[in-house]
C-alpha positions in Angstrom: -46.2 -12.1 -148.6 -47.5 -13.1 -145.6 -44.2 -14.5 -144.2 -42.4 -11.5 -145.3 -45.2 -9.7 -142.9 -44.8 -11.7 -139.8 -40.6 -11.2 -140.2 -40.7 -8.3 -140.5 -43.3 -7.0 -137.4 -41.1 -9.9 -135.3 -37.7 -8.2 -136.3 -39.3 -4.9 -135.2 -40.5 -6.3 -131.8 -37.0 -7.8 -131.5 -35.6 -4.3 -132.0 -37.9 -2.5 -130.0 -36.9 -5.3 -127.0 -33.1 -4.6 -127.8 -33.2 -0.9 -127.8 -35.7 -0.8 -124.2 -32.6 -2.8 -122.6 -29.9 -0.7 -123.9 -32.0 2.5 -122.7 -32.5 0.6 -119.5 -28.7 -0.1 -119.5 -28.1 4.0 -120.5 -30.7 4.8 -117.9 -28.6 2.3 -114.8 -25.6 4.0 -115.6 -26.4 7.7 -115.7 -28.5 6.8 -112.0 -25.2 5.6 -110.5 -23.3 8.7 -111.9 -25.8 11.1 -111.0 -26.0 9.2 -107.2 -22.1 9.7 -107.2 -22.6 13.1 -108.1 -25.3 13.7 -105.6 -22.6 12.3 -102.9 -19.5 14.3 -103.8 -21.2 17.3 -104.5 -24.0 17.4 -101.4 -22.8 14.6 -98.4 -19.4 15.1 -99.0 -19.3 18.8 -98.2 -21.2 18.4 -95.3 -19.6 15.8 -93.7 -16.3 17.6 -94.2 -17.9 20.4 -91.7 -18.7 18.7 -89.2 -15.2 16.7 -88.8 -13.8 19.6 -88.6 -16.3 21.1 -86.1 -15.5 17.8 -84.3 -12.0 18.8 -84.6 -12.3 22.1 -83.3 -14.7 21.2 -80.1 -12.2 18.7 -79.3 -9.0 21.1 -79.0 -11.3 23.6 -77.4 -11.7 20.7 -74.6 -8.3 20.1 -73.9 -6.8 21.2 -70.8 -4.6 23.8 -71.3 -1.1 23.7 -69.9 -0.5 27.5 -68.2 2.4 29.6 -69.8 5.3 30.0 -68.0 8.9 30.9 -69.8 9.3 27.7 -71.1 5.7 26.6 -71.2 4.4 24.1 -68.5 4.7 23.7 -64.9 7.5 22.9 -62.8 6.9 19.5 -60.6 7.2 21.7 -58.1 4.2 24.1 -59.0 2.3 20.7 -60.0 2.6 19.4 -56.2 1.5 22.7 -54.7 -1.4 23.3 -56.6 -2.2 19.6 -56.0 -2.2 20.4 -52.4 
């Protein structure tokens, strides 16, 4: 009886053991996807701005060439205005 007693409170601590590292496991996984989640859904978007506000600055920097019929300037209106 008393046998039966100390198998059965050890099977019980055995189980309680295996279920807290399958919860633990459960728990690890559902972190990383909510993590992933936080990323695509938060960083993601943000980033994605400013590249493209990178983007933008950087073409509004460039020189621009000056319109003409054809578009940009004769050799000869580059050596004059170099002068």
């Amino acid at each position: 009886m008393l046998g039966a007693l100390v198998g059965l409170i050890t099977a019980g601590f055995v189980g309680l053991i295996v279920l807290m590292v399958v919860g633990m496991m459960f728990g690890l996984v559902f972190g990383i996807f909510g993590f992933a989640a936080l990323l695509a859904l938060k960083v993601v978007p943000l980033l994605l701005c400013g590249w493209l506000v990178v983007k933008l600055v950087r073409r509004a920097e460039r020189p621009r060439e000056l319109p003409r019929y054809g578009g940009g300037l004769s050799t000869a209106d580059r050596n004059w205005l170099d002068t």
